[in-house]
N, C-alpha and C positions, 0 to 999 in steps of 0.2 A: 349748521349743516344738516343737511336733510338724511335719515339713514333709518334702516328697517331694523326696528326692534320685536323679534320672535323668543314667544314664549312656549319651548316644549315641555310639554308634559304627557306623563304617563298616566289616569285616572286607574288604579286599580276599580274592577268590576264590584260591586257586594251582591249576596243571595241571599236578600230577608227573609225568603220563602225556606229557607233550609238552616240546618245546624250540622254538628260534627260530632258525632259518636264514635263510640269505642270500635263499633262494628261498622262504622261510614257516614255517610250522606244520608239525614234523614230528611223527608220534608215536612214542616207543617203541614196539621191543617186548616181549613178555612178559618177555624172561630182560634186557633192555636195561633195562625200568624197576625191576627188580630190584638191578641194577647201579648205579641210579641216584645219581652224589654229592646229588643233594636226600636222597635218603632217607638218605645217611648223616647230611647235616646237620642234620637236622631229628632222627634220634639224638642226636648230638653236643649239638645245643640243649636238648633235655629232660634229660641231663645236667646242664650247668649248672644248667638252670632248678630239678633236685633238689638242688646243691650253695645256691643261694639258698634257698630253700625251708627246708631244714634250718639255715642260718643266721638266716632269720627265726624260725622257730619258736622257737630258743632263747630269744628278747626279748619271745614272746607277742604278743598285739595290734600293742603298742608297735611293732615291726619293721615291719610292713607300713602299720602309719601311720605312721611315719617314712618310707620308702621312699615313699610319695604322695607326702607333704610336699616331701620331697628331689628327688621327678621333677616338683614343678612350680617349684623352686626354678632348677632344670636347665634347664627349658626358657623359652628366652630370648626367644622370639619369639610366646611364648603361644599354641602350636599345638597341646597338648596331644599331641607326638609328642617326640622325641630323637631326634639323628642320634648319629654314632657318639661323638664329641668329648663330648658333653652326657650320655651314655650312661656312658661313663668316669667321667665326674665325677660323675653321679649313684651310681653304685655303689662309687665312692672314700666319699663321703660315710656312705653306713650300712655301710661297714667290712665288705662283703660279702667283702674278701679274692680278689677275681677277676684272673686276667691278662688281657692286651691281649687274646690269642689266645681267653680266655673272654667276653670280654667282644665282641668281633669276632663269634663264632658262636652271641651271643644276640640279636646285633643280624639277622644272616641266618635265624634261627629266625623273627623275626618280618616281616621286609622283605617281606611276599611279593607286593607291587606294584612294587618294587627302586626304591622313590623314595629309601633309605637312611635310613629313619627307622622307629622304633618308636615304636606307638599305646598312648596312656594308658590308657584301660580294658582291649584286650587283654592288654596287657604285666600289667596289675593281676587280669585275671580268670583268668589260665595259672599267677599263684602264689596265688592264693591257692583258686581251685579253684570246684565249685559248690556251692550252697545247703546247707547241711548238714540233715538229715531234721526238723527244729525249722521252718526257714525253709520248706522245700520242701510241709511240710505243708502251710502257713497259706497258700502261693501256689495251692496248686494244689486248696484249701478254697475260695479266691475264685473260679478256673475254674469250678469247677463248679456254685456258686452262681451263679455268671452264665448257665452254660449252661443248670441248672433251670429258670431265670428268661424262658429263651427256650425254645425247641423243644426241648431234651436230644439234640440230633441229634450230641453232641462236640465244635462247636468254636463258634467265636465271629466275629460278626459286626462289623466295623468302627462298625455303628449300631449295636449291642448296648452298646458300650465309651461313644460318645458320649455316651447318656445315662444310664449310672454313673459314669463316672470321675472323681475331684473333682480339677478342678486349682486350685483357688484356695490348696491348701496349698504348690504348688511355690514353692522358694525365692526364685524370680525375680520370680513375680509377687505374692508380698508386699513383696518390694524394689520394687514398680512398672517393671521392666524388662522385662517382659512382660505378656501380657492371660491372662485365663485360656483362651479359644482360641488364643492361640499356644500355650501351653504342653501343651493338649490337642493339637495339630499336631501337635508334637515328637512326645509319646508315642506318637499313631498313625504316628509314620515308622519309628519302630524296625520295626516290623511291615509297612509298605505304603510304605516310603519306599525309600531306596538300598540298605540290607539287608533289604529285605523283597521277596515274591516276585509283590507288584502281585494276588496271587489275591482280594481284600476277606473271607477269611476269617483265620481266627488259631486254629492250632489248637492242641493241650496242649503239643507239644514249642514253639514256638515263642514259647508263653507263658514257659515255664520257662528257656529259655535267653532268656530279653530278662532276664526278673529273676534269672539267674544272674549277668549282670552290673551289673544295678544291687546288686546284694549282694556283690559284689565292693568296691563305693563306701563299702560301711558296714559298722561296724567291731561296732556292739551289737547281739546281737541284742534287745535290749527295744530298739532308738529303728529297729531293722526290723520288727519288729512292731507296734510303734505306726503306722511310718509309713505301714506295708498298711492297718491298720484305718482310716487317718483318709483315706489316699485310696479307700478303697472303702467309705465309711461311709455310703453310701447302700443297700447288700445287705444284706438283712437275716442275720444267724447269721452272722456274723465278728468273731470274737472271739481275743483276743490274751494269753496268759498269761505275766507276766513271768517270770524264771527263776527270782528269788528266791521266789515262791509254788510252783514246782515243786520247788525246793529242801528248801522246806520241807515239800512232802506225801511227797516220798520219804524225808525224817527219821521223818517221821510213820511211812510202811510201814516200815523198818528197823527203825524200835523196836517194832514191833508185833512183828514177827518174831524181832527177839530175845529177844525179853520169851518170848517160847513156847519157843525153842529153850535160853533158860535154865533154865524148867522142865522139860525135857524132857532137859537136860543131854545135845545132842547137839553135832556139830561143825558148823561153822558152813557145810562145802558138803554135809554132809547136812541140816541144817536147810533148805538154799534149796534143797535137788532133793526133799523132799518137799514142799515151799512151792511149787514148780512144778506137782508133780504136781497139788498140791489146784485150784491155778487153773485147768489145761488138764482143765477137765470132761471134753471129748468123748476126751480119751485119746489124740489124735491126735500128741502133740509136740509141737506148736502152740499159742499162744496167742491167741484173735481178741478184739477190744477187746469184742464181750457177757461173753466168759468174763471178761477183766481186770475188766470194770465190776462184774459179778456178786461176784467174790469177792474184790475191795477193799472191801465192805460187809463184811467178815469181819474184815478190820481198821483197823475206826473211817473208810475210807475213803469211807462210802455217799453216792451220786449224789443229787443233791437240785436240782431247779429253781425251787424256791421257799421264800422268807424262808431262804437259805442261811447268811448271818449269826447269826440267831438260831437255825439248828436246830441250826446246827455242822457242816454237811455241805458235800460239796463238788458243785460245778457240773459237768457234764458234758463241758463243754469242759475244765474243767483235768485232769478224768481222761484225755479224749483226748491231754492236749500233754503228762500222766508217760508216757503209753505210749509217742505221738511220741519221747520221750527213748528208751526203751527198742527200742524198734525202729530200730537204724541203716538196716539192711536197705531199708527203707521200702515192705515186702512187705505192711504190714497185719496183720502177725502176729510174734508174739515166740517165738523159740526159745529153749530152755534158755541158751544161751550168750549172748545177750543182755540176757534176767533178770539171770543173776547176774555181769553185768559190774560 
């Protein structure tokens, strides 16, 4: 089943620029906040944070869904935080190999309220990072369809959001433990609630960092893509390409391309630097998704919006989400070095 998984949280603010005296709020100075142990710590902390990081990765997925699992196993009082004790033991558990002393200055990387506790989606959205250019595409597809849909002035209206957003899919309120306006609530507090800035607008960055970390929550990208499409299934043109049909059209373009570069019996990175060449018509270096679209009709790849099925062609969205793959950058253009990655 398809269902929207929302991550709120609270980011408490920190003020490296100041400290807490007897007599109040003092502020550094320039060469003072320089000097400052916060900023070594908060060094110190992303350290670690790359020594877990690199130990997650090795287990793939599996690592950071175990590491969830483990931080709610951890927390005992179901606050979706760890103090330091709960902290240990959850990092004993997935075998991160950390000491007291590491495990101490990831817990202060994150305390920045000094209640002595670290929060479950920050703690989850700092390893595992943001939206990768697949995700970030298809969120920031729906911005802008939303914003079309209004004035095109860039950003988005709190009633703009009311009357698109579906929340009859969130998890809660098909378990019945919520109405579908509570659950619309929630989602408008991430934006106008305790981390939001009370302004009634929402605008591209604040869209993107709310589902940076609700993508932090999910581990596929086909059940995040699904889960955008079905909560925005009221926009018209959003559309979600699983990976394995992108898998399969980039088989499609490699064999196209070798099949030429056999007969032509060249090497296989001069075969893709004149395979660039031919795509980047205007000669510039650059690849824009007209040039991609244009000359994937060259190999077997032509755009087709109608009876796609039977013509054998492919839809315009899934040409956008091989390029999406090919464009890390998420500059809207493909360089040579990203082709032939």
């Amino acid at each position: 089943p398809i269902v929207l998984i929302t991550c709120f949280h609270t980011v408490a603010r920190s003020h490296p620029g100041q400290r807490q005296t007897r007599r109040g709020t003092k502020r550094f100075t320039a060469s003072e906040q320089h000097q400052c142990p916060q900023n070594t710590m908060a060094a110190d902390g992303e350290v670690v944070l790359e020594k877990m990081r690199a130990a997650l990765k090795d287990r793939g997925s599996a690592g950071i869904t175990g590491l969830a699992r483990n931080f709610k196993i951890c927390d005992s009082d179901g606050s979706r935080a760890l103090d330091l004790g709960e902290l240990k033991k959850c990092c004993a558990m997935c075998r991160l190999n950390l000491s007291e002393k590491e495990v101490a200055t990831l817990l202060s990387h994150f305390d920045r309220d000094g209640n002595g506790k670290v929060q479950f989606d920050e703690f989850l959205l700092a390893l595992r990072g943001k939206m990768n250019s697949a995700r970030r595409s298809l969120v920031r597809t729906v911005f802008n369809k939303l914003d079309e849909a209004g004035d095109g002035n860039g950003y988005l209206t709190v009633d703009d959001l009311k009357d698109t957003f579906t929340a009859d899919v969130h998890p809660e309120v098909k378990a019945g433990k919520k109405t579908a306006k509570e659950a619309l609530t929630d989602f408008l507090q991430a934006f106008e609630g305790d981390s939001g800035n009370r302004d009634g607008i929402v605008t591209l960055s604040e869209w993107l960092e709310y589902y940076d970390s609700v993508s932090a929550c999910v581990d596929s990208d086909d059940y995040f893509g699904e889960m955008i499409v079905s909560c925005w299934r009221s926009v018209p043109g959003i559309a979600y390409v699983p990976e394995k049909r992108i898998l399969a059209l980039e088989a499609m373009l490699k064999q196209a391309i070798y099949q030429k570069l056999r007969r032509a019996s060249k090497s296989e990175s001069r075969a893709l630097e004149e395979t660039f060449k031919s795509i980047d018509l205007n000669g510039n270096g650059t690849v824009s998704f007209d040039e991609f679209t244009q000359a994937m009709a060259r190999y077997g790849l032509e755009a087709s919006s109608e009876n796609v099925k039977q013509m054998g062609g492919v839809e315009l969205h899934e040409l956008r989400a091989l390029f999406t793959k090919y464009d890390t950058e998420g500059d809207g253009s493909l360089s040579f070095s990203e082709f032939a990655a």
